[in-house]
C-alpha positions as CSV (number, residue, x, y, z in Angstrom):
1,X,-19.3,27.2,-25.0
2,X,-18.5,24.4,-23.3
3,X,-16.5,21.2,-24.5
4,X,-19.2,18.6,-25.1
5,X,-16.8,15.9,-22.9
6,X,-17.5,18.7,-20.4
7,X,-21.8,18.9,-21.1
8,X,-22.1,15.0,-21.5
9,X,-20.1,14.5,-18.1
10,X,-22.6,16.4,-16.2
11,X,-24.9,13.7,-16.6
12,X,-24.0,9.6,-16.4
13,X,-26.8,8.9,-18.5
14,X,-24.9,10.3,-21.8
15,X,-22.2,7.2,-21.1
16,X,-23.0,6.0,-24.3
17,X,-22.8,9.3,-26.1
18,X,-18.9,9.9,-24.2
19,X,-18.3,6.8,-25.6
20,X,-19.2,7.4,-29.2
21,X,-17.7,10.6,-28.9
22,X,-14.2,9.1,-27.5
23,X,-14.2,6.5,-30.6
24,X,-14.8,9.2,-33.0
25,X,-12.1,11.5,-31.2
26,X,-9.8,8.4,-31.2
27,X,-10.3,7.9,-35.1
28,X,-9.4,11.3,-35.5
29,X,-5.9,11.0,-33.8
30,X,-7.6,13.1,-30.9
31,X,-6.0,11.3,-28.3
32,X,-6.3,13.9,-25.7
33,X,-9.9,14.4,-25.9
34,X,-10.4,10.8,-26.7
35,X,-9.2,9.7,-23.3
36,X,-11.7,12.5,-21.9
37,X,-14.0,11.0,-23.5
38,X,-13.5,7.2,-22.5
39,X,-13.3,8.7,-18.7
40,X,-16.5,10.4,-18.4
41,X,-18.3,7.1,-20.0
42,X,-16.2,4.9,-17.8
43,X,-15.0,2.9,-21.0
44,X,-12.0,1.3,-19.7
45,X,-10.9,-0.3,-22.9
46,X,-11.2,2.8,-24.8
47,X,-9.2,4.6,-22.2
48,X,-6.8,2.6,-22.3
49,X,-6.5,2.8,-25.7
50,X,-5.8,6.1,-26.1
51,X,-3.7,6.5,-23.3
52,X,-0.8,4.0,-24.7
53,X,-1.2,6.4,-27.7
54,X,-0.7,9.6,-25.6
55,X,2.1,7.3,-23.9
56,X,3.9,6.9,-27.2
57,X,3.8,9.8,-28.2
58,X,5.2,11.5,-24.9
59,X,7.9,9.0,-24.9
60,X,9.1,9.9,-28.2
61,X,9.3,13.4,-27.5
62,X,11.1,13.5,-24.2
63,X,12.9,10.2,-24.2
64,X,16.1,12.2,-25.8
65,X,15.7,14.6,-23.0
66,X,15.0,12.3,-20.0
67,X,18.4,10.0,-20.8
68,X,20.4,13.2,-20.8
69,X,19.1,14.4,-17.4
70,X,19.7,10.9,-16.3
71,X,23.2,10.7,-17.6
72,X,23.9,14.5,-16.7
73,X,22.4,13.3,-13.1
74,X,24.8,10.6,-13.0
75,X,27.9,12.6,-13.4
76,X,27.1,14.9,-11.4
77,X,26.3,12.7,-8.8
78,X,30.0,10.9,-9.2
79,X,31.7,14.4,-9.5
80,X,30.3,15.6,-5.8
81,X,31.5,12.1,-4.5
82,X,35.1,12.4,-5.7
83,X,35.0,16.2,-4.2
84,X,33.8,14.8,-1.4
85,X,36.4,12.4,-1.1
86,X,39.2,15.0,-1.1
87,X,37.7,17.8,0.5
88,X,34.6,16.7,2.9
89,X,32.4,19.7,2.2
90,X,29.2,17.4,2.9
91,X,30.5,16.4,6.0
92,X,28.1,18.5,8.0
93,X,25.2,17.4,6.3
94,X,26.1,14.1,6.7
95,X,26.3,14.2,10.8
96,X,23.0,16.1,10.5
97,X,21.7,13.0,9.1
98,X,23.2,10.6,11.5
99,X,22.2,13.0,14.7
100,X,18.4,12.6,13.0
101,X,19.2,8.4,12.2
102,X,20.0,8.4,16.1
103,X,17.1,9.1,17.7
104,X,15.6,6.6,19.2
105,X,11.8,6.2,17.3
106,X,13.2,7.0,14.1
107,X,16.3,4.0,14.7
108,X,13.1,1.9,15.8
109,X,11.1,2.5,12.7
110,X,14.1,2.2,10.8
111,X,15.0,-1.1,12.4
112,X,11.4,-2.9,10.9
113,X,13.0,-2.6,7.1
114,X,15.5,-5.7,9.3
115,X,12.7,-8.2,8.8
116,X,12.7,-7.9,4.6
117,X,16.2,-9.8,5.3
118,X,16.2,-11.1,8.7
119,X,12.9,-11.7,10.5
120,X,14.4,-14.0,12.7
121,X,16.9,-11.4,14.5
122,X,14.1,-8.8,14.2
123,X,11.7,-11.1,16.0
124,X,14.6,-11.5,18.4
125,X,15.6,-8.0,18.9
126,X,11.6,-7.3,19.7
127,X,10.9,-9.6,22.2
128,X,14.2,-9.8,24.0
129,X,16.4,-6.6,23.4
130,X,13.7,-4.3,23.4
131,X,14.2,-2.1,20.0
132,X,11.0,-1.7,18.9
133,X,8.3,-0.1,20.8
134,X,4.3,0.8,20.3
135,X,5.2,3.9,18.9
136,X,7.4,2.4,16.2
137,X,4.3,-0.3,15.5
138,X,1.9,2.9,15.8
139,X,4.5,4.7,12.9
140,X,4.2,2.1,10.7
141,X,0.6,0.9,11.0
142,X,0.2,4.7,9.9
143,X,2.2,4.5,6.4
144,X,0.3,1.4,6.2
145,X,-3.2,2.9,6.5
146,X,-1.8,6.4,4.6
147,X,-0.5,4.3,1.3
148,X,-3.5,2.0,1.2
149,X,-5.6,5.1,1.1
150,X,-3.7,6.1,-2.0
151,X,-3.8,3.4,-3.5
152,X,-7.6,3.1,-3.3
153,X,-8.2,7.0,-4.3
154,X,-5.1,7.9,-6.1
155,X,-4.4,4.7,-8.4
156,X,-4.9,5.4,-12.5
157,X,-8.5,5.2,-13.9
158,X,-7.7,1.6,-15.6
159,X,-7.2,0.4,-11.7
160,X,-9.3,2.0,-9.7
161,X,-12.0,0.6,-7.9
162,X,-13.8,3.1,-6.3
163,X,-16.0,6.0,-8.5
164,X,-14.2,9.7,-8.9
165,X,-14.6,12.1,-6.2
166,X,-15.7,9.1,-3.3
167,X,-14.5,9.2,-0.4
168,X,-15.1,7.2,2.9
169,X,-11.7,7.5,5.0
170,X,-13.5,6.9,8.0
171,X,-14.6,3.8,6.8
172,X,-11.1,2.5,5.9
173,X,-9.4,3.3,9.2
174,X,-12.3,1.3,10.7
175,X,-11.2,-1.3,8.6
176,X,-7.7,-1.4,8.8
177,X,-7.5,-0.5,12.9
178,X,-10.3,-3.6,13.1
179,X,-8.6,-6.0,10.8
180,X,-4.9,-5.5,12.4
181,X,-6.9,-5.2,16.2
182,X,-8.7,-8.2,15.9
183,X,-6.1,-10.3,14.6
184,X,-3.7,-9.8,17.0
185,X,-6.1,-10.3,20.0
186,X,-7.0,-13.1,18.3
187,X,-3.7,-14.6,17.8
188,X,-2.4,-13.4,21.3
189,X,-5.3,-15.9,22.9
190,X,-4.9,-18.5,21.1
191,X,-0.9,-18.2,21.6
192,X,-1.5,-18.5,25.4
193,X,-3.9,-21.4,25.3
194,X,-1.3,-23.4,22.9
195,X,1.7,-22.4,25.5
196,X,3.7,-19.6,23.9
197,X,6.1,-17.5,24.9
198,X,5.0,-14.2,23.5
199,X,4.4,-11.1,25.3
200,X,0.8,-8.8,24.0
201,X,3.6,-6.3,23.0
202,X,6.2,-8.4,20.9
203,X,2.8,-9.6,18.8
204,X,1.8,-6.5,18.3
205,X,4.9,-4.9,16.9
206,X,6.1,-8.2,15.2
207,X,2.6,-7.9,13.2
208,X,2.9,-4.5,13.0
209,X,7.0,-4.9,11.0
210,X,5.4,-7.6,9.1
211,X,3.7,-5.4,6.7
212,X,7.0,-3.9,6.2
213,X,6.5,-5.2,2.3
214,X,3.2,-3.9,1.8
215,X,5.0,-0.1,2.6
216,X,7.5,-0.9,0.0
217,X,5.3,-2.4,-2.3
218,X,2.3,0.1,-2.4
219,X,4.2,3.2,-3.8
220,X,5.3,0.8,-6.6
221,X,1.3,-0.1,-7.1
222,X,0.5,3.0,-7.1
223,X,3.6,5.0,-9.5
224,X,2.9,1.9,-12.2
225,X,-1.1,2.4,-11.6
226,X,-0.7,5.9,-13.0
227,X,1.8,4.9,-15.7
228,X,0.5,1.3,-17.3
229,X,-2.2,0.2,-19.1
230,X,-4.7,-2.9,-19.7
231,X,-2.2,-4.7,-21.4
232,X,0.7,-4.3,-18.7
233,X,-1.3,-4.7,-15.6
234,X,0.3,-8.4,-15.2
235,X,2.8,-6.1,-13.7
236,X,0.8,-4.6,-11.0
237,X,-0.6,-8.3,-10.2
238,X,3.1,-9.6,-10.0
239,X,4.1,-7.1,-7.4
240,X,1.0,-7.5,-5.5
241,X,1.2,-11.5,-5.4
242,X,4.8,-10.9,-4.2
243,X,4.0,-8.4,-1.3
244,X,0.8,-10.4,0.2
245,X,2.7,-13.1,-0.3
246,X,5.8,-11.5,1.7
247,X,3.7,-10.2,4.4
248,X,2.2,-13.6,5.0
249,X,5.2,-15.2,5.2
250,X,6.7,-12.5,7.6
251,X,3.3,-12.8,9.9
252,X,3.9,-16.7,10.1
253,X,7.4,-16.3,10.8
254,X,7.0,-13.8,13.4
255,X,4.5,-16.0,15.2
256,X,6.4,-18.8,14.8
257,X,10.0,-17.5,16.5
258,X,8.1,-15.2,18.9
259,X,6.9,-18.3,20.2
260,X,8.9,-20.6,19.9
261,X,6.8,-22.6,18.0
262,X,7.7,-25.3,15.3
263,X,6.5,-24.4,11.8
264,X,3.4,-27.4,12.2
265,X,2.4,-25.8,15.7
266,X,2.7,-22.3,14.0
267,X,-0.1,-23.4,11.0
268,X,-2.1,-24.9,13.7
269,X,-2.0,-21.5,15.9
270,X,-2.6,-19.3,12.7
271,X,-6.1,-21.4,11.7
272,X,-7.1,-21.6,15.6
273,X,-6.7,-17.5,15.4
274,X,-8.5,-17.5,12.1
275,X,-11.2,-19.5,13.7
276,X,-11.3,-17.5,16.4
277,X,-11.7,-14.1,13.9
278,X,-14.9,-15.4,12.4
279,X,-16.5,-16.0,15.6
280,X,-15.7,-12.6,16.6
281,X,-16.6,-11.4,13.3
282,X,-19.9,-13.2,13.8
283,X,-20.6,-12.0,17.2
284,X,-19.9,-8.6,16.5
285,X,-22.2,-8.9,13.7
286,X,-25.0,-10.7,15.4
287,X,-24.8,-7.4,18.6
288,X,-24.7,-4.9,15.6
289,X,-28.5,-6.5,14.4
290,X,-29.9,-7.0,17.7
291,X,-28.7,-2.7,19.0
292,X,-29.7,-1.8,15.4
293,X,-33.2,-3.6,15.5
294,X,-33.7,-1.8,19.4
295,X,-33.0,1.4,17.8
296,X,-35.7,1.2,15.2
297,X,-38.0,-0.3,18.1
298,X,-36.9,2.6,20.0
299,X,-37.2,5.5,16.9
């Protein structure tokens, strides 16, 4: 026979029956079973619930464990070093890594992480000392777009805002290539009308380095997504309000030195491109009604 989490999942009409069930599994001290439960009837609170008791209970039984591995980690880690020191044995692993650190896209990507700390001499070493390239912005963009995706799909049940099992990747490249496309053009015109200095391909890679702390952020969204619940999700919104916030910050200062600009010119510029966006946005929308409404004349 099958579980009954398994026969009242086949159908989401029994949502209220999952639920029922969960609470009397949860009662019992069937945590397990309970959390099934919860999931199948998308009941967040109850999930929740008896996940921090699953939590708990895991903690308690590996916490003893997991400290030794760390501290075992730990010494291990200081005993190869002081080898090391004496005798060099990871010498030739370590010019592998500086022969693969060398090459030139990887040293490009690598040189984005430069604008956490110093977005000024990033901006500078873009637009006038040429290391950075499109294939470096291309690199990035793609992290981007790969750890938004999980994010969306892969994030706990507690935050996840899209249904088990759906899927619409095409849709979210769309987004993300139209979003990052479309602000930049946008940008870029309203840059040469207001006299900047920027080059089409500094904007594009400055933009591009910019989201630099959305890559950083987004594994940590996603690892404490899998790991919190209800109750600690002021931590997921803390780490999010710091990377938008960071990658704003990092767009404006990127516009602002690629340019030249003074930081008042650089808000004007930034809602000039905004302005710009919606009336692309609106365009775009208006041509997609009149070709849609041709079709079904057409059809």
């Amino acid at each position: 026979k099958e579980p009954w989490t398994e026969v009242l999942r086949m159908n989401s009409l029994f949502s209220y029956a999952s639920i029922g069930l969960g609470e009397a599994l949860y009662r019992e001290g069937n945590y397990a079973e309970a959390l099934t439960a919860f999931r199948n009837g998308y009941y967040r609170s109850g999930y929740s619930d008896a996940y921090w008791e699953l939590r708990s209970d895991w903690l308690h039984q590996y916490m003893g464990i997991g400290l030794i591995v760390i501290i075992g980690l730990w010494i291990l880690i200081a005993v190869l070093k002081r080898i090391n020191r004496k005798t060099g044995f990871m010498a030739p692993a370590g010019n592998v890594f500086r022969r693969i650190g060398n090459v030139k896209l990887i040293k490009q990507v690598g040189y984005s992480f430069n604008m956490l700390k110093n977005p000024f001499d990033t901006c500078y070493g873009i637009r006038w000392e040429n290391r950075a390239s499109y294939g470096s912005a291309l690199i990035i963009l793609g992290l981007y777009f790969v750890l938004s995706v999980a994010v969306k799909y892969y994030s706990g049940f507690l935050f996840k805002s899209v249904p088990d099992g759906y899927f619409n990747l095409l849709g979210d490249f769309i987004n993300v290539a139209g979003v990052f496309i479309l602000t930049v053009c946008c940008c870029y015109l309203v840059c040469t009308v207001t006299e900047g200095e920027t080059t089409f391909k500094s904007l594009v890679i400055g933009t591009a380095y910019s989201l630099v702390p959305m890559i950083v952020a987004l594994p940590i969204v996603l690892l404490l997504s899998n790991i919190l619940t209800n109750n600690e999700s002021i931590f997921i919104t803390l780490v999010n309000i710091v990377a938008y916030g960071w990658t704003g910050l990092l767009i404006l200062l990127n516009v602002m030195y690629l340019n030249d600009y003074t930081m008042k010119k650089t808000i004007w510029t930034i809602v000039l491109a905004a302005f710009t966006a919606l009336i692309c946005i609106a365009l775009i929308f208006v041509i997609y009604v009149l070709v849609s409404q041709l079709y079904d004349f057409i059809a």
